[in-house]
Each structure stands twice: as C-alpha cells, then as structure tokens.
C-alpha positions as CSV (number, residue, x, y, z in Angstrom):
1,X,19.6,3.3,2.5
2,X,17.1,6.1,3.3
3,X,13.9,4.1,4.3
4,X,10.5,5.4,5.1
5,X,7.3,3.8,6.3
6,X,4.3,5.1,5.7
7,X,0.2,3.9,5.5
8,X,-0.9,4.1,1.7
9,X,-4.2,2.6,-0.5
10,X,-3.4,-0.8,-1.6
11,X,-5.3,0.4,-4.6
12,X,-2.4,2.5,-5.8
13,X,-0.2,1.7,-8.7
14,X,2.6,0.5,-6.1
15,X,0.4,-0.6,-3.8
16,X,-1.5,-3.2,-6.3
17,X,2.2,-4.4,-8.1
18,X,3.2,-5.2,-4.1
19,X,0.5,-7.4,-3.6
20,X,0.6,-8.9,-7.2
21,X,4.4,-9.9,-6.8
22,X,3.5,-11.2,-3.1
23,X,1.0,-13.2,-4.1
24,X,3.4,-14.6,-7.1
25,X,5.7,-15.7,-5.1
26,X,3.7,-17.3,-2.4
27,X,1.9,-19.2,-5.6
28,X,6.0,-20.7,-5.8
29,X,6.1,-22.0,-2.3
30,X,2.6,-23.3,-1.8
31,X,-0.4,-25.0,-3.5
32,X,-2.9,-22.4,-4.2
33,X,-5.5,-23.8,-1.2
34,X,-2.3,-23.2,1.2
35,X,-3.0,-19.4,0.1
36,X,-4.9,-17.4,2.9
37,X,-3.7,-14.1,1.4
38,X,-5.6,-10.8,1.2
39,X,-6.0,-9.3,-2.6
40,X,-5.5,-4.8,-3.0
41,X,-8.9,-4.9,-2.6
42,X,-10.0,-6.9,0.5
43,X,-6.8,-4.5,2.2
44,X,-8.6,-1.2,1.1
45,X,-11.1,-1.1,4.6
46,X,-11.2,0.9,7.1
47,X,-9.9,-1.7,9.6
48,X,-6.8,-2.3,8.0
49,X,-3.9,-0.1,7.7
50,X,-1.4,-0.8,4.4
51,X,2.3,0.5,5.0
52,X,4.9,0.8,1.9
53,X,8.4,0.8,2.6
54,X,9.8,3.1,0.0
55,X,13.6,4.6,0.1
56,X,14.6,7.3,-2.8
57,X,10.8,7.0,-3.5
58,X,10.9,3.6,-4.8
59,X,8.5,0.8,-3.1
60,X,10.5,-1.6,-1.9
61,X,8.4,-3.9,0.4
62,X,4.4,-3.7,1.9
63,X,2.7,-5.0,5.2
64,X,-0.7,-4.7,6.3
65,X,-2.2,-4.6,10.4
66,X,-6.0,-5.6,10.0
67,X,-7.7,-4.6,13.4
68,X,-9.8,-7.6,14.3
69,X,-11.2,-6.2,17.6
70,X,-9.4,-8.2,20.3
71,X,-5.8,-8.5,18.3
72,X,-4.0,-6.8,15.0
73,X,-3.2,-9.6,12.3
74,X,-0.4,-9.8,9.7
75,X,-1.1,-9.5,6.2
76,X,0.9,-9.6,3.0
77,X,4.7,-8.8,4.6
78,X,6.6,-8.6,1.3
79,X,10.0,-6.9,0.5
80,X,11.0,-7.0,-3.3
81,X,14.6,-9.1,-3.7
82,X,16.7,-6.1,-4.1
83,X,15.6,-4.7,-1.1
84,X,15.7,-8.1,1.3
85,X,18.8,-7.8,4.2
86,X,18.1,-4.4,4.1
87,X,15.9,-3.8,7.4
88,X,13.2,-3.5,5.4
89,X,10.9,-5.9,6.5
90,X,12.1,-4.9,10.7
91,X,10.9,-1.5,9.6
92,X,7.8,-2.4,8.6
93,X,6.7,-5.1,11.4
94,X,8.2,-2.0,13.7
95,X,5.6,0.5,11.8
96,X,2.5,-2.2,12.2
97,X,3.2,-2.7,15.9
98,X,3.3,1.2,16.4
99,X,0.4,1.6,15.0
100,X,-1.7,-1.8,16.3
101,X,-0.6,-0.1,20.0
102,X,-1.7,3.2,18.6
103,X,-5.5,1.4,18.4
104,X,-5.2,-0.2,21.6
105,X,-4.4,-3.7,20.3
106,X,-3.0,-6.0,23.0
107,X,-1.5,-8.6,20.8
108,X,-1.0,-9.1,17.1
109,X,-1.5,-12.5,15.2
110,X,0.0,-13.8,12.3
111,X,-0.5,-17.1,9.6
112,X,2.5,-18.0,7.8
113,X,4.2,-21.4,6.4
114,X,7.1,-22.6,7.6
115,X,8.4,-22.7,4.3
116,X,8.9,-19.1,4.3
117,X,11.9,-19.6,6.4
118,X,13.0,-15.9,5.8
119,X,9.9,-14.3,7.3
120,X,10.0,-16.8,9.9
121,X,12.9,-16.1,11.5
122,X,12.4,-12.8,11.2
123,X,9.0,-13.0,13.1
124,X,11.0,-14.9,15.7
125,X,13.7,-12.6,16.3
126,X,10.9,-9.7,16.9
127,X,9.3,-11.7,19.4
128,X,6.7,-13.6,17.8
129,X,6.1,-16.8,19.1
130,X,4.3,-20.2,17.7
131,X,0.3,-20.4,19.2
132,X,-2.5,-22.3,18.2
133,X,-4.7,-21.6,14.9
134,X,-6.9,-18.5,15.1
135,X,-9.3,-16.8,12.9
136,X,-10.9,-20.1,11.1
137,X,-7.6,-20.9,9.2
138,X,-7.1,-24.3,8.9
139,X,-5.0,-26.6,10.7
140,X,-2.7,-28.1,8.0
141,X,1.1,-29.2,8.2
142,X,2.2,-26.5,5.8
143,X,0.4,-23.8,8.2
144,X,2.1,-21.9,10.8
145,X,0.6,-19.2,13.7
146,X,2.0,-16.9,15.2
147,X,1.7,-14.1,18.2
148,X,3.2,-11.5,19.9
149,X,1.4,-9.6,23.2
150,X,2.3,-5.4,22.8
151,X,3.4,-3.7,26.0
C-alpha cells in the first residue's frame, strides 16, 4: 500500500466523513459525556493542523496536532477498518510529531480511554507514556493521558 500524509481542511468532503465516522465509533465505546472530541469545525483554526492518510487517493484514516503554546495535543486519530494493520495510523502520529517539532513544540499531549486498546498500544509503542490530566479534562476512570517529550 502506497500511503501519503498530507495537512487538509477538515471542512472537506473527506475531511467531514473522517470525523463523522470517528466520532460514531467513539459514541460505541463510551457514554456521550466520556466524549472530549473535536467536531470539522472546531479543527478548521489556524492552530491546528488536520492530516488525511490517503493511498490510491482514497482517505483512509485522519489525525489532528492542535498547537496549545507550550505542547501539540492529539485529536481525532482515526483509520477506517479496511485500512487498520496497515501503518496507517504510525504514519500519521509520525506526520503530527514532524510537524509539532516543525513549530517548536517540546512535547505532545494526548486524552484517550483505555478502552480504545488499539490506539493505546499504539501510542505506547511510539513512545507515549501515561501522565497526569492536562487541559481541564476530567479526571474519570474511563479517561486516560498521555505524553511524549520531542527531541
């Protein structure tokens, strides 16, 4: 599989299904106040960079970096189930970090769930390691944090 990674508008065609199916599926693993997710909209800022995964011109998976001053944090990291095992997902955490050191960032955040086991150990095997809650999220069981300092 061909894959490129490259920054679009959340606001496109692709971009908005991405986000739409990522927010569907979190709404099957978690109770809709366990959602801290971003919609197409609140991604289209100038702060936050949107990358599409796309291979043969097909989007297959999104992530966006949202510069928070002091740190990069991980939004919406999705890949669509026939592209998941495919490297995907690496490529796009890979893209995000290039860019977050790009703008200086010396560490990037992240809020998942432990439920999302995939994602998890994914963020594990980059690097990413547990730390407390940041950025006003709540403190609840289902709640995980995440962080990973860029050389």
């Amino acid at each position: 599989m061909s894959l490129s990674i490259a920054p679009e508008s959340p606001l496109t065609e692709d971009g908005r299904a991405l986000v739409a199916e990522s927010q569907a599926f979190l709404e099957t693993v978690f109770p809709p106040d366990e959602i801290f997710s971003f919609s197409a909209e609140e991604l289209a800022t100038p702060d936050t960079t949107f990358f599409v995964a796309r291979a043969a011109g097909a989007a297959l998976g999104c992530v966006a970096l949202v510069d928070m001053g002091g740190y990069g944090e991980i939004k919406r990291l999705y890949v669509r189930d026939a592209a998941r095992g495919r490297g995907a997902a690496r490529a796009l955490i890979a893209a995000l970090e290039a860019r977050a050191r790009a703008l200086s960032l010396p560490l990037v955040r992240l809020e998942s769930g432990a439920a999302l086991v995939a994602a998890c150990a994914l963020y594990r095997a980059m690097g990413y390691r547990d730390c407390p809650p940041f950025g006003g999220y709540p403190d609840i069981d289902s709640n995980l944090f995440m962080e990973k300092a860029l050389a």
